[in-house]
C-alpha positions as CSV (number, residue, x, y, z in Angstrom):
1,X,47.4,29.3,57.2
2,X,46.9,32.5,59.0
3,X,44.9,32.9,62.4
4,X,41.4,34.1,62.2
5,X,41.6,37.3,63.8
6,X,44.5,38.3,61.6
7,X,42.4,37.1,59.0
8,X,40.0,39.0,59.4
9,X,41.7,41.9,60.1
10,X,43.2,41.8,56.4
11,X,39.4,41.1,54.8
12,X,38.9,44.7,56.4
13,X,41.8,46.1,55.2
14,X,41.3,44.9,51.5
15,X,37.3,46.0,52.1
16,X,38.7,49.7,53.1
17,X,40.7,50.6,50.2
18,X,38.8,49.2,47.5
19,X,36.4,51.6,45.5
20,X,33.9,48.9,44.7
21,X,32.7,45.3,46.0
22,X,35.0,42.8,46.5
23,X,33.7,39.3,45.3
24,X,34.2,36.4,48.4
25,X,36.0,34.6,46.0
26,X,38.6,37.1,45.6
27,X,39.1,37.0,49.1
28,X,38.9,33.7,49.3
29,X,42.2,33.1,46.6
30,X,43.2,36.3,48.1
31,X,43.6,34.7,51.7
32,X,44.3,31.3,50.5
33,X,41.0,30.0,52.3
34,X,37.8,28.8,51.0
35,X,34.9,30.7,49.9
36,X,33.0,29.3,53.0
37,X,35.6,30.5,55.4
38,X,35.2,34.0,54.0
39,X,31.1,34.2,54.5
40,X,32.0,32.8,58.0
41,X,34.7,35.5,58.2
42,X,31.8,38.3,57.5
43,X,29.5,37.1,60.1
44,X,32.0,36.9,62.8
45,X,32.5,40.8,61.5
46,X,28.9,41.6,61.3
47,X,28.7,40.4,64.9
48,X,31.3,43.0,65.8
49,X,28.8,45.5,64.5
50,X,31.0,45.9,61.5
51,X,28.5,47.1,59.0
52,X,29.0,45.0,55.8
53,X,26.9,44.6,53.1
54,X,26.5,42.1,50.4
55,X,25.7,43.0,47.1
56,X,25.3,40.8,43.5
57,X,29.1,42.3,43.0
58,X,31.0,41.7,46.4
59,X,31.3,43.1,50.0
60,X,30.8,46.4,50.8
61,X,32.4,47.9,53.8
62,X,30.1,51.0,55.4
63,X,31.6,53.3,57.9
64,X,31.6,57.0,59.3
65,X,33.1,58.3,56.3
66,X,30.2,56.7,54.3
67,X,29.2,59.1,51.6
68,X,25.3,59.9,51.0
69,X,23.0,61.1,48.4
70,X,19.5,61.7,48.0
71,X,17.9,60.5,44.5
72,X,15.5,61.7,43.1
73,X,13.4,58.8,41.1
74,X,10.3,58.4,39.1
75,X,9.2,54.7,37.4
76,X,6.4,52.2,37.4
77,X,5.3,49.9,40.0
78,X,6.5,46.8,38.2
79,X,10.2,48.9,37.8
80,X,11.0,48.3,41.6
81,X,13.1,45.9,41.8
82,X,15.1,46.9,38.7
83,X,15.6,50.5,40.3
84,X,16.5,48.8,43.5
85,X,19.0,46.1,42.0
86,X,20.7,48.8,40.0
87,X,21.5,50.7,43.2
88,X,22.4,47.8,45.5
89,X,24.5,45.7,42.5
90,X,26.8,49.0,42.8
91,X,27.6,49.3,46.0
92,X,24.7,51.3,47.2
93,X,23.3,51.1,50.4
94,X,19.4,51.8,50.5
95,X,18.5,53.6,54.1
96,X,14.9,54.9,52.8
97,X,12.3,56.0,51.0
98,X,9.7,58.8,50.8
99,X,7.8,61.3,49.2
100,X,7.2,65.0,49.2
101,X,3.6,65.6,49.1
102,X,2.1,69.1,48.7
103,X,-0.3,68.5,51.3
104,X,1.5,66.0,54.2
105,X,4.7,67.3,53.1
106,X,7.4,64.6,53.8
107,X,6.3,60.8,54.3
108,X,9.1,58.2,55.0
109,X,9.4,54.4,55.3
110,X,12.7,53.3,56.5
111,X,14.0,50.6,54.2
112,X,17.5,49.6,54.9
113,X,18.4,47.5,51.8
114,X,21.6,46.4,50.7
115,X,21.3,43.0,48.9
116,X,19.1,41.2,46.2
117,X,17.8,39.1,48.9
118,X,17.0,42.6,50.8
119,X,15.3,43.6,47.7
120,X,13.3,40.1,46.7
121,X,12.1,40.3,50.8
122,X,10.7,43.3,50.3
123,X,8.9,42.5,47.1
124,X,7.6,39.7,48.9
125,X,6.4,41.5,51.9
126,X,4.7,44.5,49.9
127,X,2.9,41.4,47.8
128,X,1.8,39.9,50.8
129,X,-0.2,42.5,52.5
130,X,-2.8,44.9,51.7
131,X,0.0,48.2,51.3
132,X,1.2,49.6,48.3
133,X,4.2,51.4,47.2
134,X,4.5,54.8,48.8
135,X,5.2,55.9,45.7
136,X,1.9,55.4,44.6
137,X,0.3,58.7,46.6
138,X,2.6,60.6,43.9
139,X,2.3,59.3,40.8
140,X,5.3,57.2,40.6
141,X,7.9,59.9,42.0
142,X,10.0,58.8,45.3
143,X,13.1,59.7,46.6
144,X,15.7,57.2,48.3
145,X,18.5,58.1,50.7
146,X,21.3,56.2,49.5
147,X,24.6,55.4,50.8
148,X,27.9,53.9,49.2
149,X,31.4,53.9,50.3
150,X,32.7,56.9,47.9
151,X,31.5,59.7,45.8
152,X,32.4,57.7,42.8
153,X,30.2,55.1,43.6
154,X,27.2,57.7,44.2
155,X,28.4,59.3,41.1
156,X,27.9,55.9,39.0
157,X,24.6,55.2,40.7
158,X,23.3,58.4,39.4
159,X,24.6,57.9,36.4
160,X,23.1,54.6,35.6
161,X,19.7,55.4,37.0
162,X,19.4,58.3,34.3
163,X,20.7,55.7,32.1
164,X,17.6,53.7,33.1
165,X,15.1,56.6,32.6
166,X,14.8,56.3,36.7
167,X,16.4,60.1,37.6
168,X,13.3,62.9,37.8
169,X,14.1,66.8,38.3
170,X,13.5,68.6,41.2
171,X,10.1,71.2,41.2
172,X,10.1,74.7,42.1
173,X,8.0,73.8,45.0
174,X,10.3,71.0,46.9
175,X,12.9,71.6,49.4
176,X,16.5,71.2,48.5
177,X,17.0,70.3,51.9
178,X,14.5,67.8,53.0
179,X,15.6,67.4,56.5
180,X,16.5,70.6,57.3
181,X,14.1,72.9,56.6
């Protein structure tokens, strides 16, 4: 059996030059180890600061060379967690959301999803308390910073949330460049 820290140093490896999740128990037959060893395996990386994510298809390795779009979305309250699963499921990383409003121009709420279980918290907090969804102040449009490992992956995000009826066109009146302007 091979040592931990080489181990683990492979379960990087593999994570780096894959284009989408990788399911622990491919890693797991991979590695010859069980599926248990693997989530083990991910923790002791996490703890490294490693930034690894765990989607409904596999691990997701983020780094410096992350890519990163900005989405442009529009659905119904009871939509969320469909909108959010789709993006997580492949390989997306959630960092935010917000809203361009015409009046307090850019609102944000930090978000930092990259799960199901990410997702169902946040459902769970938001049903909770006495908030609402920011996208409520515009009618149902919001935008989402989202991260993934490759263009591709941001590529078949967009593509799927169009798909879903969840893409909206930018207005005449919004900044390209939200951050920068």
């Amino acid at each position: 059996m091979m040592p931990g820290q080489q181990r683990r140093k492979k379960i990087l490896d593999i994570l780096k030059n894959s284009d989408k999740p990788v399911s622990g128990t491919y890693l797991a037959k991979t590695l010859q180890v069980s599926r248990q060893v693997i989530v083990q395996d991910i923790a002791l990386l996490r703890a490294q600061n490693i930034d690894i994510s765990s989607t409904h298809r596999g691990y997701v390795l983020f780094n410096k060379d992350e890519c990163v779009r900005i989405f442009k979305v529009h659905h119904l309250n009871d939509e969320v967690e469909k909108e959010l699963n789709l993006i997580v499921d492949l390989g997306g990383y959630i960092e935010d959301v917000f809203v361009y409003h015409k009046v307090y121009d850019i609102v944000k709420a930090n978000l930092k999803i990259n799960s199901r279980r990410d997702i169902k918290n946040y459902i769970k907090e938001l049903q909770s308390g006495h908030s609402t969804l920011l996208m409520n102040v515009t009618s149902g449009y919001h935008y989402h910073t989202v991260k993934a490992k490759s263009e591709e992956i941001l590529d078949e995000i967009q593509e799927e949330l169009d798909k879903a009826g969840f893409l909206a066109k930018l207005q005449e009146y919004e900044p390209v460049d939200f951050w920068n302007k």
